[in-house]
N, C-alpha and C positions, 0 to 999 in steps of 0.2 A: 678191667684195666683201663687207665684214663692219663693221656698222658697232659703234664702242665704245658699251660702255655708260655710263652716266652717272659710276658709279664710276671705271670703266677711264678714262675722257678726264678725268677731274678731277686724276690724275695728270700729267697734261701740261699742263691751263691753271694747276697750281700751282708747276706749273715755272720757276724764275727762274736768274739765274748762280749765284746765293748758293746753290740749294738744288735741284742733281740728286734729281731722282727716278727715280734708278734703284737697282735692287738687285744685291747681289751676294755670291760666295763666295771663299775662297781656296782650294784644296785642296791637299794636299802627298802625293806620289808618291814612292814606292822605284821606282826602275827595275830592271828585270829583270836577275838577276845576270853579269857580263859583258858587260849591254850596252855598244855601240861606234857604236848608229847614232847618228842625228838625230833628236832625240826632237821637238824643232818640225816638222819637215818628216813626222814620224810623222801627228802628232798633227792637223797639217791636212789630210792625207789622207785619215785618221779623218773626219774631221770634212765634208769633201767630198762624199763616198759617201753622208752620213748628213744633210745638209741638210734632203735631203724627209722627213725623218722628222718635223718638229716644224714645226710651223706659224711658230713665233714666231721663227726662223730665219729665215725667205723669204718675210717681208709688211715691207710697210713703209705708211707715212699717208703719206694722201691728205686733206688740207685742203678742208674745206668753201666755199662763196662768200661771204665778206664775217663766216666765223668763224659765219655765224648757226643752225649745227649741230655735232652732233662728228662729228669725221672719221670717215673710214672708212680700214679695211687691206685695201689689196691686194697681187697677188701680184706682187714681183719675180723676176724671171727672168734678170738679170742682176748676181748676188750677185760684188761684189771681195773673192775670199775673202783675199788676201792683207794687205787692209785689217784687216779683222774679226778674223785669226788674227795676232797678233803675237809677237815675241821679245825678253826684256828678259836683259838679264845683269846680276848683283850687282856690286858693286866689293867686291874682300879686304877681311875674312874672308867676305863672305856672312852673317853674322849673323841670326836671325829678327827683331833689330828690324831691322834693314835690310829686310826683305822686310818687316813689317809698317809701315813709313813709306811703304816703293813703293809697297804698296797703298791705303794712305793716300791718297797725289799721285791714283795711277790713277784712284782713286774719284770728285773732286775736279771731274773735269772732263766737261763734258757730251755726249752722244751725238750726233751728226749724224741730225737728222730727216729729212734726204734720202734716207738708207739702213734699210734692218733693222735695227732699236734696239737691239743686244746687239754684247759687242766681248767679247777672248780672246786672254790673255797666256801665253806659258809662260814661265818666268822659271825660268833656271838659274844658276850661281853659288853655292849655297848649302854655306855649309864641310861641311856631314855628307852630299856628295853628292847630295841629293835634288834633285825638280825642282819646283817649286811651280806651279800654275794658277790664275788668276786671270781671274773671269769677268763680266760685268756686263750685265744687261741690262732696259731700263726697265720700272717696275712699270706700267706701262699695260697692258703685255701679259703680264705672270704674277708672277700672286702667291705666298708662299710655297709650298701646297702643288702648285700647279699647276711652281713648278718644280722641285719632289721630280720629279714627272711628266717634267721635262724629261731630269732629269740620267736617268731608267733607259732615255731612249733615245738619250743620250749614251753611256753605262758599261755596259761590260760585268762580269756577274758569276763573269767568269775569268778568268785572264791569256790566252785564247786569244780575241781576239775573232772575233766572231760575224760571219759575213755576211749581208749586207744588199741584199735585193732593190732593181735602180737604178729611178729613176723612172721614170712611164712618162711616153713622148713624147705634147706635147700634141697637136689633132688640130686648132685652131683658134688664135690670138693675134689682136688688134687691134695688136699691135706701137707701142699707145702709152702713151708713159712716165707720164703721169696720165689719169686718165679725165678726161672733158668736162663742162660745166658742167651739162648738161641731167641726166645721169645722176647727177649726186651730190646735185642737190637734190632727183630723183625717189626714191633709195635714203634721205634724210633723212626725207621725207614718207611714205614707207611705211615704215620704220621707226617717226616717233613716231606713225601709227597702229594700229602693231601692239603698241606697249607702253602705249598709252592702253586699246584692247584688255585686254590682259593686269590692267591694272590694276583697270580695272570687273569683271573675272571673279575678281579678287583678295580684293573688298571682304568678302564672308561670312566668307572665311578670316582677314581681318583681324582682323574682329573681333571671332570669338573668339580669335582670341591675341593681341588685345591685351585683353579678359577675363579669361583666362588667366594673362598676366602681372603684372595688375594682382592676383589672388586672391596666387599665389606670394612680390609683394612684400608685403600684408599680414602673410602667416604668418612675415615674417620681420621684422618689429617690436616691436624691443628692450623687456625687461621695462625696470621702472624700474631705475635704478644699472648696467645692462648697458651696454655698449660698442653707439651706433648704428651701423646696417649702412647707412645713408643717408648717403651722403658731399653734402657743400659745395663748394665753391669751394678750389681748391688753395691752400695759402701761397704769396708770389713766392720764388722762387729763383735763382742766377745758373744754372741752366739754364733760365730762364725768360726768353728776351733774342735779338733777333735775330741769326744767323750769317752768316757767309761764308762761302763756299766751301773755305777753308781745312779738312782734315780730320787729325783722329787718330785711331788704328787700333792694338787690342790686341785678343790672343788668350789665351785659357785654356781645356786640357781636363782632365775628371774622368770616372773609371770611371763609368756608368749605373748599372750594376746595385748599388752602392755609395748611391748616391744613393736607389735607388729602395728598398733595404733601409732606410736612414735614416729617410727618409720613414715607412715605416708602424712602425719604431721610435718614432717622435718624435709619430704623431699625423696625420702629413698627407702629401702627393702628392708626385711629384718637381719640381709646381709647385709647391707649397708653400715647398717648398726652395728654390728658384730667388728666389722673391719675398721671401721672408726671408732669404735670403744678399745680396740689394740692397737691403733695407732698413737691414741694418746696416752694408752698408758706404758705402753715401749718408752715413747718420745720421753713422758714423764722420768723414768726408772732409769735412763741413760742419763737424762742430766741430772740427776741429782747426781751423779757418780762422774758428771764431765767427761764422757764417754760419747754422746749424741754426734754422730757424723753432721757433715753438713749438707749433703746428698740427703736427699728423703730415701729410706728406709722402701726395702719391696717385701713384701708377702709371695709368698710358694700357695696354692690356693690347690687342693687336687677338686676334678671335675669327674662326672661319673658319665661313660658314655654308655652303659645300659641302658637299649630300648624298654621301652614300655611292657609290662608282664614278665621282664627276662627275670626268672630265680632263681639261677646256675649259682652255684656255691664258687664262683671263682671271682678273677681281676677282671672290671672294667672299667679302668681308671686314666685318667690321664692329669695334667698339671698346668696351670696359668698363672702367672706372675702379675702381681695387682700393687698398684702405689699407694703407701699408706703416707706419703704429703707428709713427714713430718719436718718437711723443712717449709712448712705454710704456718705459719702463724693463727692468720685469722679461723677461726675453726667454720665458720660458713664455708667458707671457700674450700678450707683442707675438705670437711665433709663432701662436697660434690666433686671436688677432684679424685677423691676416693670411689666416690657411686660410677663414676665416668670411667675411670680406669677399669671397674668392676664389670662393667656393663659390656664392654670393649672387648675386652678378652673372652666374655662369655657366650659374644655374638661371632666372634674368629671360631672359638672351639665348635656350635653348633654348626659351621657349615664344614669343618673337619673330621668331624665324627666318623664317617667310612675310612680316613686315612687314615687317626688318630690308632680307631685297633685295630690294625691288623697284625698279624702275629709272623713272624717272620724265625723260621731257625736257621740259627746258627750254629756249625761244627765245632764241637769243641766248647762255649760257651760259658757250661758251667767252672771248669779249670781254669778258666781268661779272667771272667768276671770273679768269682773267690780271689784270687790271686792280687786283682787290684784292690778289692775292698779291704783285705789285708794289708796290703801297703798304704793306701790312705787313712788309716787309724794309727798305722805304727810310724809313721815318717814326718805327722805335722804338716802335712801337705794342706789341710783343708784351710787351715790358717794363714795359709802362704797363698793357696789356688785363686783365681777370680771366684766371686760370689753372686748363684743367679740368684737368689732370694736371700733374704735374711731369716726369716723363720713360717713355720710352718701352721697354717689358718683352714680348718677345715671347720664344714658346718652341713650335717650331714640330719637327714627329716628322721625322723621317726616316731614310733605310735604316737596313736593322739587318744588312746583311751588306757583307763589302767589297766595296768596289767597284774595278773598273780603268779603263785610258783606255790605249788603244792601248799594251796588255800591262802596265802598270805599276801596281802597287799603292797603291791611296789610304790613304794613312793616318791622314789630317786633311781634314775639310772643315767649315770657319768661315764661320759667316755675315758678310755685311758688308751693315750696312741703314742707314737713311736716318734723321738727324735735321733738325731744321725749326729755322722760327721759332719760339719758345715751348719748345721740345722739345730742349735743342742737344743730350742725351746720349741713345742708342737701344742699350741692351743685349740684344741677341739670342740666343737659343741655341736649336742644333742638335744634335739627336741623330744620332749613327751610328755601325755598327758597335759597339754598346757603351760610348760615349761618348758626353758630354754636352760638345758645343763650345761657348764663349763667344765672341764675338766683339763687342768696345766700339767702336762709331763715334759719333765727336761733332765739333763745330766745336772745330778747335784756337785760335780765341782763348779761349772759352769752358777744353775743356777739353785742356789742350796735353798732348802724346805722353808728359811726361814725370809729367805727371798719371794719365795712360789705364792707364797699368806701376804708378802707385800703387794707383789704383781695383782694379785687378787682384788684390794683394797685399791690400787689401780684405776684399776676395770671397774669396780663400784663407782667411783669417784668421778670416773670419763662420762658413765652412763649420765651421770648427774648434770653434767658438761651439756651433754648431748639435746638434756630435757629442756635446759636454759633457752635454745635454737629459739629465734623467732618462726613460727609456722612458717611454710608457702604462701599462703594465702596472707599472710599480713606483709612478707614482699611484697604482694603485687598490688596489695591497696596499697603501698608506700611510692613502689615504681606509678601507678597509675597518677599519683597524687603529686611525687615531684614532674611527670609529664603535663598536668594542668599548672602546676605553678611556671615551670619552664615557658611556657606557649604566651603568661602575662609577664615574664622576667627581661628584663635587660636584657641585652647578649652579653653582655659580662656574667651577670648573676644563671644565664642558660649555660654559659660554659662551664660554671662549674658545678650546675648540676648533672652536666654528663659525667665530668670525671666522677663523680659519687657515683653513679649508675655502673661507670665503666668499672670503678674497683668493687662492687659488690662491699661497700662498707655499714653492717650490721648498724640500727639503733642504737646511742649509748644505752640505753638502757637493758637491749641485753647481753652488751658487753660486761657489765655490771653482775648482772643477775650470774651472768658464766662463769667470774671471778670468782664472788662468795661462792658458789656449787664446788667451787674448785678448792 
């Protein structure tokens, strides 16, 4: 018995029909040359053998008395694999928007809390042979990188898999399907003494890193005429509005290692890229629709405070708000105002990390927090609320080698994550194998399928934007070069080449070159 943490169970009371909280992937598979078996009947096999291997597999909640705790997970021992492992076949031709709409529906609908929260599609049909997997399972019990963790004891890393020592026989069961009242408010009670505990042994460490962070955000306050690094209150947007459960679902991949050369070409990280590849094409996708606030746009960015080796199947997550500058014109500049914002907030959370998780219970909490989330979908409240982001940008590492599943080669694996109330659009990316996967989930009233293929095309089109950038290195032959002219110029002709310094104004030539990309 294991009880959730505060985090982890706040995924489940925010739980409503409109807004699974669960997460998930797609992956797409070559199957082995010649193959002729049953790659579903493979693949649960697989998956049978290898159940005890992962905890978030073979628990399921257990419900507190009267909601006045967060539940606890315990062990099931009577998993219906045939429930959990399912087969979907395409209708002609098999199309990848057809499998990106399935996943879409998949996504859509919500887990059964009476069993182990995770479910598993293999879906064949697709015109170029392959077989695609589709996987979901609730973020109560694992958060991104914890299900990086999942999949390496899922996948093997050769078409040969691997054997797998079987469980061992237990040597005791109570053989009852919930535990009893007496023991879940005892497991409650010693639980929130053991993290009231934790918390008092917490407070030195607190506070110096909240010292800490408070010194780190001084150092990072804007001279006069500079761009502030202290964000507001976000503009409203039509991603800023309650959803239904209806969903849309698009994918896009791009070489890494491409990305990540760009990257320290242009100045900044392969997040960099990421964040300013959706800045422009947000910025883009609202004005065509004369929609675009005049406030620059903020990004919701979650951060992961899992130390090094932790591979606990739970939450360790927290959230930073990052300026996506779309009220900057010139993209050099939007670019680093971006990298800067980015950077900002990354260097605040590393010195909050001890305070960020701590886990604090609360009496009552699950019945408070259910109750509100239910009122903010059914009242329009989010549309009305202040807004601390406008949508949601995550970019989460993963394998860097291929991966298999019962002999067959991964060649795609796309995330699929969770938008809300307030949040309808969640652009995620996944690194693997040398790629940088995209994966767009949103409420399709908000933002419909045939939207999601625009957004996409976007994003393509920004990246293109991006590549236009003159290097670093050719700013600073240029700054070097107006600094020698300056030193033989008039003082007329030296004042204005500060102001050109001062505004960071680009080469015509790759203002040009940025246009056509565009």
């Amino acid at each position: 018995m294991d009880q959730l943490s505060s985090m982890d169970a706040s995924f489940l009371h925010l739980e409503t029909p409109e807004t699974p909280m669960h997460v998930g992937s797609l992956m797409v598979f070559d199957l082995p040359e010649g193959y002729q078996g049953d790659y579903y009947e493979d693949v649960k096999e697989m998956l049978g053998k290898r159940l005890h291997l992962s905890a978030l597999l073979n628990r399921k909640l257990a419900q507190m008395p009267f909601q006045l705790a967060e539940p606890v997970w315990i062990e099931d021992d009577d998993i219906e694999l045939d429930y959990h492992v399912r087969t979907v076949t395409l209708r002609r031709p098999g199309t990848t928007a057809q499998l990106e709409q399935l996943v879409a529906r998949l996504h859509a609908s919500l887990l059964d809390r009476s069993r182990p929260l995770w479910e598993m599609y293999v879906i064949d049909g697709l015109e170029n042979g392959q077989v695609a997997f589709y996987t979901k399972a609730h973020h109560s019990g694992v958060d991104g990188k914890a299900g990086v963790e999942l999949a390496k004891v899922l996948y093997d890393i050769s078409p040969k898999m691997r054997e797998v020592s079987p469980p061992r026989r237990k040597r005791a069961s109570t053989g009852q399907y919930q535990l009893g009242v007496t023991e879940l408010l005892q497991a409650a009670a010693n639980n929130a003494a053991q993290q009231y505990r934790k918390l008092a042994e917490l407070l030195p460490t607190a506070a110096k890193a909240l010292g800490t962070a408070a010194s780190v955000m001084a150092t990072q306050r804007s001279q006069k005429g500079e761009r502030s690094l202290s964000l507001g209150l976000a503009p409203k947007t039509v991603f800023n509005d309650s959803i239904t459960n209806q969903r849309s679902y698009s994918t896009m991949s791009l070489p890494l290692a491409d990305i990540k050369v760009l990257g320290k070409r242009v100045g900044g990280t392969v997040n960099t890229i990421v964040m300013a590849m959706c800045s422009i094409a947000l910025q883009r996708f609202l004005t065509e629709r004369g929609l675009l606030p005049k406030e620059s746009l903020i990004a919701m960015v979650p951060v992961s405070l899992r130390a090094e080796g932790d591979k606990a199947m739970n939450n360790q997550v927290s959230a930073v708000r990052v300026d996506l500058a779309t009220d900057i014109d010139d993209l050099p500049t939007r670019f680093k105002a971006i990298h800067a914002s980015s950077e900002a907030a990354k260097a605040v959370v590393r010195e909050l990390k001890p305070v960020l998780g701590v886990d604090v219970p609360i009496t009552g909490s699950p019945w408070l927090m259910t109750g509100l989330a239910s009122l903010l979908g059914r009242s329009n409240l989010a549309s009305r609320m202040p807004a601390a982001g406008n949508v949601l940008i995550s970019n989460v590492p993963g394998p860097g080698q291929h991966l298999y599943m019962a002999g067959a080669r991964m060649v795609h694996y796309f995330p699929v994550s969770i938008p809300y109330h307030g949040s309808a659009l969640n652009i995620t990316v996944h690194s693997y194998a040398g790629l940088l996967e995209f994966g767009l989930t949103a409420c399709r009233r908000v933002l419909s399928q045939d939207e999601s293929y625009e957004m996409i095309e976007h994003l393509r089109a920004a990246l293109r934007e991006i590549e236009a950038l003159p290097p670093v290195e050719a700013e600073i032959v240029e700054l070097t070069a107006q600094t020698a002219a300056q030193s033989k110029a008039p003082a007329s002709t030296a004042a204005s080449v500060t102001v050109i310094q001062t505004d960071e104004v680009p080469p015509a030539a790759a203002n040009d070159k940025a246009s056509r990309a565009s």
